[in-house]
C-alpha positions as a Python dict, from the first residue, in 0.01 Angstrom:
ca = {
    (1, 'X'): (0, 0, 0),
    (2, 'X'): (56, 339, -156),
    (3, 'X'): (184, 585, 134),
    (4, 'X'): (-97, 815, 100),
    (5, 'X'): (-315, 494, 215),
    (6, 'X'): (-79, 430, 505),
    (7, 'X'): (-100, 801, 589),
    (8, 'X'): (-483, 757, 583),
    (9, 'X'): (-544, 453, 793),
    (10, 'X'): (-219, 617, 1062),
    (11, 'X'): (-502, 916, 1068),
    (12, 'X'): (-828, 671, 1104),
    (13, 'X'): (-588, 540, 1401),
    (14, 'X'): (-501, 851, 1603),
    (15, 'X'): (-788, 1037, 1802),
    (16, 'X'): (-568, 1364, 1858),
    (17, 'X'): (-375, 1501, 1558),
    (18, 'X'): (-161, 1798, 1545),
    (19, 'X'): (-59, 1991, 1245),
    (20, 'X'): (264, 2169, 1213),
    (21, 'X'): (439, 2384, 932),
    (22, 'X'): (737, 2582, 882),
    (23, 'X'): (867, 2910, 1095),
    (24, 'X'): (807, 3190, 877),
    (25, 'X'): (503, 3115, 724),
    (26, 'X'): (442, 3150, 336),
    (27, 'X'): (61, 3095, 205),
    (28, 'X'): (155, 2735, 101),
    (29, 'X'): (233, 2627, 463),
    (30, 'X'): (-76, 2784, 626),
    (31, 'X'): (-271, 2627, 358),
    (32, 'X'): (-143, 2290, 355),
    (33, 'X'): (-178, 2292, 723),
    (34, 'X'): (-468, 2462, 822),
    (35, 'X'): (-662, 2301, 468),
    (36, 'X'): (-548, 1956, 638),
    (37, 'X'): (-720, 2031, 948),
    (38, 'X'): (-1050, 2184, 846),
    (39, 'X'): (-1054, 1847, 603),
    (40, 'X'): (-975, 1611, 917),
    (41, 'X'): (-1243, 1812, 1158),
    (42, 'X'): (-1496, 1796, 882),
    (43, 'X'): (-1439, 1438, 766),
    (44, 'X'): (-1381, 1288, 1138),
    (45, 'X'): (-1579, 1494, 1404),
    (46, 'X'): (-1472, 1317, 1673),
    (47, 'X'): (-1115, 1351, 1694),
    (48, 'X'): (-907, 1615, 1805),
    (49, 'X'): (-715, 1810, 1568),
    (50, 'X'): (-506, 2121, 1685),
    (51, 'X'): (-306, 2321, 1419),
    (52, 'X'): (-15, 2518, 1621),
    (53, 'X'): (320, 2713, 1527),
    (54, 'X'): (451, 3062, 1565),
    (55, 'X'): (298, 3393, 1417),
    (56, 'X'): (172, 3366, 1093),
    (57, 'X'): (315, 3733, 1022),
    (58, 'X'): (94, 3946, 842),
    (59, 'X'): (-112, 3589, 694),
    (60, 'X'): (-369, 3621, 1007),
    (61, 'X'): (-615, 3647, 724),
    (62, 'X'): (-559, 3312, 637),
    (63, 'X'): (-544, 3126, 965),
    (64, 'X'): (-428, 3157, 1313),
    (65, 'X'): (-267, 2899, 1514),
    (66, 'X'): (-386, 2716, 1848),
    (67, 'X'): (-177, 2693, 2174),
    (68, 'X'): (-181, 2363, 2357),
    (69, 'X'): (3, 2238, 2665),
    (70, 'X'): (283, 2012, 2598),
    (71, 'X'): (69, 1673, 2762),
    (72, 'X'): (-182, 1682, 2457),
    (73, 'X'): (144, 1551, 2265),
    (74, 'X'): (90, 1248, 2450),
    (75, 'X'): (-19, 965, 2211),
    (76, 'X'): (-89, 1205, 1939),
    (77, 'X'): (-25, 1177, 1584),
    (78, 'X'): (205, 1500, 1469),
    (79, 'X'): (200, 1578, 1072),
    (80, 'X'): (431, 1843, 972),
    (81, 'X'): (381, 2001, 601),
    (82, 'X'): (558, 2204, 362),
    (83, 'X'): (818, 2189, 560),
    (84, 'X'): (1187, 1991, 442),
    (85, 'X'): (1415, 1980, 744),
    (86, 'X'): (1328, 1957, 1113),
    (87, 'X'): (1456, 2277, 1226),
    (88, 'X'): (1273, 2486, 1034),
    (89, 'X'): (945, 2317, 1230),
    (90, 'X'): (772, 2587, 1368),
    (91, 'X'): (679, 2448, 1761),
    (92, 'X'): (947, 2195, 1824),
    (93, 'X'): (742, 1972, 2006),
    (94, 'X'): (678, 1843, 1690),
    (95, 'X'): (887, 1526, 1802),
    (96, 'X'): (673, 1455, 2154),
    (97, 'X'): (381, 1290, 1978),
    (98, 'X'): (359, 905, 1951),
    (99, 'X'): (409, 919, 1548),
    (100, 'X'): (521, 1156, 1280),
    (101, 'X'): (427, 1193, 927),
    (102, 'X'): (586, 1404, 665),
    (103, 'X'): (448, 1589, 389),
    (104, 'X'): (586, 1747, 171),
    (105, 'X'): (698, 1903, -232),
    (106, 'X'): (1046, 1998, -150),
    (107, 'X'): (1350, 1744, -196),
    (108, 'X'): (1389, 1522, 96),
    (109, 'X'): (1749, 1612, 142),
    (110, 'X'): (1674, 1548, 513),
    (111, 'X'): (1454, 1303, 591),
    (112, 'X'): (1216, 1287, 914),
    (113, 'X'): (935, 1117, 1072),
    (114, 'X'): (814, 764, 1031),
    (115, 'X'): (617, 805, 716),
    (116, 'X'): (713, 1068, 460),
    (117, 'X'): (518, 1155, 130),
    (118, 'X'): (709, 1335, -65),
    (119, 'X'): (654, 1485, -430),
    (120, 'X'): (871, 1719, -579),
    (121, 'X'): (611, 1756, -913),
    (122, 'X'): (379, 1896, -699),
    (123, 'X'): (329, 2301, -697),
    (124, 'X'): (279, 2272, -358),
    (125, 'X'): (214, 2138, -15),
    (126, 'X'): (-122, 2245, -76),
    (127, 'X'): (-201, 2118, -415),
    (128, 'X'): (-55, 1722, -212),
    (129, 'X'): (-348, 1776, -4),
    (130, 'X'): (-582, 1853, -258),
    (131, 'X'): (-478, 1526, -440),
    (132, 'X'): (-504, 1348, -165),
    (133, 'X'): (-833, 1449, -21),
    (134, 'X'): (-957, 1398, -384),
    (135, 'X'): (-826, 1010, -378),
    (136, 'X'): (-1054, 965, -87),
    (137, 'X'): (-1322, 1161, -170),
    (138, 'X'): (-1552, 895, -25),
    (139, 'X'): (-1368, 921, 332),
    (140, 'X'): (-1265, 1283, 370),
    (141, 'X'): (-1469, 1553, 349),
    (142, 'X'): (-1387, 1926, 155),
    (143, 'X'): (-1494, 2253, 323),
    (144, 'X'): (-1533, 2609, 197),
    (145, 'X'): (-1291, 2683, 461),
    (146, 'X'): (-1005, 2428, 376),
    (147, 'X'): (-1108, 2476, -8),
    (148, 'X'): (-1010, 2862, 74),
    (149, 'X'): (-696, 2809, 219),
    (150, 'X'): (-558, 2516, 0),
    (151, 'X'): (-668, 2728, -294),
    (152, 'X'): (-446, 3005, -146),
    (153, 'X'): (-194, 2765, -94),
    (154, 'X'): (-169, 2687, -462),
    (155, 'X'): (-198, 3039, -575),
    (156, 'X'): (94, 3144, -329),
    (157, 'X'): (354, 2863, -466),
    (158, 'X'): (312, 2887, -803),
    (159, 'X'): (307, 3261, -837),
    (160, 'X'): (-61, 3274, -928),
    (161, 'X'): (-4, 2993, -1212),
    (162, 'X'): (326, 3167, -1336),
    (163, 'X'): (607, 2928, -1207),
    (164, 'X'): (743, 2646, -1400),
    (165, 'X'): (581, 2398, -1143),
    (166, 'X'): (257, 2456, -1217),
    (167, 'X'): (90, 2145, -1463),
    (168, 'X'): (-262, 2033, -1575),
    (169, 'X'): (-335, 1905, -1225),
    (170, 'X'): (-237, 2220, -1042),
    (171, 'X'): (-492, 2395, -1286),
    (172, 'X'): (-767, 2098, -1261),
    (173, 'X'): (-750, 2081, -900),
    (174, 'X'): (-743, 2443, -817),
    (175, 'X'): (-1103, 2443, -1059),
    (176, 'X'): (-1226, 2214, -783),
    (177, 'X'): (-1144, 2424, -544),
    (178, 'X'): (-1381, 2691, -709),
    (179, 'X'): (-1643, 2532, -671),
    (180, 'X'): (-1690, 2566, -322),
    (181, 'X'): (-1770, 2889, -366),
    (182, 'X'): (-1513, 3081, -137),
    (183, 'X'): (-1420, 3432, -246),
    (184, 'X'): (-1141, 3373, -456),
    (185, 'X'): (-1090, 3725, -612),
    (186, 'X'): (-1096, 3891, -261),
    (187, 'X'): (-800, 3618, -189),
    (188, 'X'): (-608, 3692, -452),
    (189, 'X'): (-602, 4062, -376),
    (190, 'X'): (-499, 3973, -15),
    (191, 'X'): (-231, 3790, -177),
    (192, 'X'): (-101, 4050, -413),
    (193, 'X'): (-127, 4368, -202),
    (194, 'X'): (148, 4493, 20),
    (195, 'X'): (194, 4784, 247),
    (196, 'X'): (290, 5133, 134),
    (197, 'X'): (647, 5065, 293),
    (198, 'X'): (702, 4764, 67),
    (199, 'X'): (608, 4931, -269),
    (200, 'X'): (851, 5205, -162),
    (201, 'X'): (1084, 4875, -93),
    (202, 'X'): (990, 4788, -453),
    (203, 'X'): (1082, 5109, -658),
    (204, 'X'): (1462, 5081, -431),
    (205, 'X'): (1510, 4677, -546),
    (206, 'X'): (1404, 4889, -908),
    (207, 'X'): (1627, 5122, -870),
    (208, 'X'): (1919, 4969, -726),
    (209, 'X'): (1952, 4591, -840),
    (210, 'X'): (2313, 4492, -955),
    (211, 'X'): (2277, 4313, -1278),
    (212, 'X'): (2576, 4183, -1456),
    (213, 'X'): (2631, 4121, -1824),
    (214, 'X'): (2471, 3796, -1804),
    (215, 'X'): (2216, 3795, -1616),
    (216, 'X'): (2313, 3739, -1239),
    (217, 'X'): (2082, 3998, -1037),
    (218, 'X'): (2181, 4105, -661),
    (219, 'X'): (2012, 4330, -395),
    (220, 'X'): (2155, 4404, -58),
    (221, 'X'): (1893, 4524, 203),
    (222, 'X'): (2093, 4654, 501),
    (223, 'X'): (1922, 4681, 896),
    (224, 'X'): (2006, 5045, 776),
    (225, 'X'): (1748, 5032, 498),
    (226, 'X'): (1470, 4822, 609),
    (227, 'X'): (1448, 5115, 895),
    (228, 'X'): (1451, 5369, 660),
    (229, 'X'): (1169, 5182, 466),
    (230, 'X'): (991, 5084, 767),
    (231, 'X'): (949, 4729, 659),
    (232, 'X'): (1049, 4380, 902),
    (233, 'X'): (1247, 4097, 770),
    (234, 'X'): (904, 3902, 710),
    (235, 'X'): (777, 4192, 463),
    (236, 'X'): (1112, 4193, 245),
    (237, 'X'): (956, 3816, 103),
    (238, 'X'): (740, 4055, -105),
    (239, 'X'): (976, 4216, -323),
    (240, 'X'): (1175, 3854, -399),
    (241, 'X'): (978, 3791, -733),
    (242, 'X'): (1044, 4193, -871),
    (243, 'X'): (1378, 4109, -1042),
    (244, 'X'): (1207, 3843, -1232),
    (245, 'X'): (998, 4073, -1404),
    (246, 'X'): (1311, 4223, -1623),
    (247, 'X'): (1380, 4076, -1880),
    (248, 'X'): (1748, 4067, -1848),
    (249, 'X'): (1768, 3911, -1515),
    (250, 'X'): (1854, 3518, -1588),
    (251, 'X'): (1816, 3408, -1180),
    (252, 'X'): (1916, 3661, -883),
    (253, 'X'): (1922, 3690, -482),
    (254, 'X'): (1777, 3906, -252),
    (255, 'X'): (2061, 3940, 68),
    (256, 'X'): (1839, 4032, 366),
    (257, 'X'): (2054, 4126, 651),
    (258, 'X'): (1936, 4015, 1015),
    (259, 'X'): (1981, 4215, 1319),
    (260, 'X'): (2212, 3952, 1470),
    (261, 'X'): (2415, 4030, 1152),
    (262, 'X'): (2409, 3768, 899),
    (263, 'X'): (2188, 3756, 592),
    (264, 'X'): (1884, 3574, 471),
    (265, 'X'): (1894, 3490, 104),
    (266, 'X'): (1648, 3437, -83),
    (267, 'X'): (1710, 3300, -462),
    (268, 'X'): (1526, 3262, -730),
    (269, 'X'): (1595, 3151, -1148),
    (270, 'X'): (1422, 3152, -1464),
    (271, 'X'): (1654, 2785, -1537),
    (272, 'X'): (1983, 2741, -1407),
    (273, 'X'): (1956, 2521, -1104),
    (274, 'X'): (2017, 2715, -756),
    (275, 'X'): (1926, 2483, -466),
    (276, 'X'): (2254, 2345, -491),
    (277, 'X'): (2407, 2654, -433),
    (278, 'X'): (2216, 2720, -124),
    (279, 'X'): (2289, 2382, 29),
    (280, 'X'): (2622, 2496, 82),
    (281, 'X'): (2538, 2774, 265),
    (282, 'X'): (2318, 2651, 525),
    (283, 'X'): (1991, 2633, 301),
    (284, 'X'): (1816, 2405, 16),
    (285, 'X'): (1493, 2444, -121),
    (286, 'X'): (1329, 2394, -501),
    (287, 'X'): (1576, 2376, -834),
    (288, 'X'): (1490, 2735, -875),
    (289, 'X'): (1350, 2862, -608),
    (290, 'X'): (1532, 2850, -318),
    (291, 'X'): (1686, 2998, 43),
    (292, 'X'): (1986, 3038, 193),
    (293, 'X'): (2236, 3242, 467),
    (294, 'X'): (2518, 3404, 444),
    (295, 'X'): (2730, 3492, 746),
    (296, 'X'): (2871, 3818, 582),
    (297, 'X'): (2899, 4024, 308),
    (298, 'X'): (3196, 3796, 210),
    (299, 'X'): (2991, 3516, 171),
    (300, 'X'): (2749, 3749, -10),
    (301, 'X'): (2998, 3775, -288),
    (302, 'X'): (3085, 3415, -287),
    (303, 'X'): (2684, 3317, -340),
    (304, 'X'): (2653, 3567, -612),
    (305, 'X'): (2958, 3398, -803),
    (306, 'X'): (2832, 3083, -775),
    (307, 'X'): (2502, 3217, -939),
    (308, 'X'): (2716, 3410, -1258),
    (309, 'X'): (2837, 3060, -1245),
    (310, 'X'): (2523, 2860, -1289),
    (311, 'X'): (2397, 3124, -1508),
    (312, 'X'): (2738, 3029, -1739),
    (313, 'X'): (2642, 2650, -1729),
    (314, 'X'): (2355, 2657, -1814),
    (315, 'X'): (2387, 2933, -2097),
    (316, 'X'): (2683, 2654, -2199),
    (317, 'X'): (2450, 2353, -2248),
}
């Protein structure tokens, strides 16, 4: 039995489901969850299906999340998605239901639940559910709604079709989408504009990105500066993608420092591999697209050398 048929008949199974994703929400984890639910509530009325997790910071457009007491956890079925190690599950009573499945694109360095789906080839969380709402077509039933978010979903992941990740599938299955007739241009403008703050955010990463000689990009936002800009941790996600856009810049990290004092990284590459770089610092995530931490500014500099250093291997192959 293929594990999206065992995921199936474990759903068929359950009569209360709850749907978790990652803290920090991205479009891709708000879509694969919240799509998954509106698919579940259309196709099986009857149930109970709850989607729950912290704020969805500045994504309320997309979906908001439920609050339930802990005893609905209580012979429940729990699905996480988009999401590749446990702590990063946003609600952590993720673990109080009877059984867990995972589902997921990212590599399943650390492995939970007792059923996993995992595909790496996907785009996205979202573009999983797609497929596998589309292999049961005659069991599960699409919605505007859920055909809206998993749409945005797609579109969030692979960079509106611009990421190496996204195939002839991602492409077919996001034309399905369409034709539920949601408003897809008014989504995409939701998902490309950003606040006056961050485009002054943008012209500074512009401005002041450290690029060396072969293509290693670096940009240090200080608690200093994201006060001066007026922008929150969450909004800095926006400007990640910028250094991409010059044409020097080989693959590059954006050092977000927290107010506890350490720094988020975020990473990102055009083809030298970088999730293996942020595995040892606290992090993992796609071959070039990944996220990390740094505990100081002295592990700032030891992340950017081991990027000038994948840059060099690959460049060497």
């Amino acid at each position: 039995m293929k594990v999206q048929e065992e995921i199936l008949a474990t759903i068929k199974a359950f009569d209360r489901i709850i749907i978790h994703r990652h803290q920090r929400p991205d479009p891709d984890a708000l879509g694969s969850q919240v799509g998954l639910a509106e698919i579940l509530r259309a196709s099986f009325p009857k149930k109970e299906i709850y989607q729950v997790g912290g704020p969805v910071e500045g994504l309320d457009y997309l979906a908001l999340m439920q609050t339930i007491p802990d005893d609905l956890y209580k012979g429940a079925l729990v699905i996480v998605t988009d999401t590749a190690n446990a702590p990063r599950i946003s609600d952590q009573r993720y673990d109080q239901g009877a059984k867990l499945i995972k589902i997921d694109h990212h590599p399943n360095d650390e492995p939970y639940g007792e059923l996993v789906w995992v595909n790496t080839k996907a785009s996205s969380c979202s573009e999983m559910i797609v497929s596998f709402w589309q292999m049961f077509q005659n069991e599960l039933t699409m919605t505007q709604e859920a055909a809206r978010l998993l749409y945005a979903g797609i579109v969030g992941d692979t960079g509106r079709f611009l990421y190496p990740a996204t195939t002839a599938t991602t492409l077919r299955l996001a034309a399905e989408l369409l034709d539920y007739g949601f408003d897809a241009p008014k989504i995409n403008r939701q998902l490309d504009q950003v606040s006056r703050s961050v485009a002054r955010l943008s012209g500074y990463v512009y401005e002041n990105i450290e690029i060396d000689e072969i293509g290693a990009g670096k940009v240090i936002l200080s608690q200093e500066l994201q006060q001066r800009f007026g922008v929150v941790d969450s909004e800095t996600s926006a400007v990640v993608s910028l250094p991409g856009k010059i044409d020097e810049v080989m693959a590059w990290a954006i050092f977000v420092e927290q107010p506890e004092g350490y720094y988020r990284v975020r990473m990102r590459s055009k083809g030298p591999v970088i999730n293996e770089i942020a595995k040892r610092h606290h992090g993992g995530g796609h071959p070039l697209a990944s996220g990390a931490n740094a505990k100081d500014l002295e592990e700032v500099a030891v992340i950017y050398q081991e990027i000038q250093a994948a840059i060099k291997e690959f460049q060497a192959e």
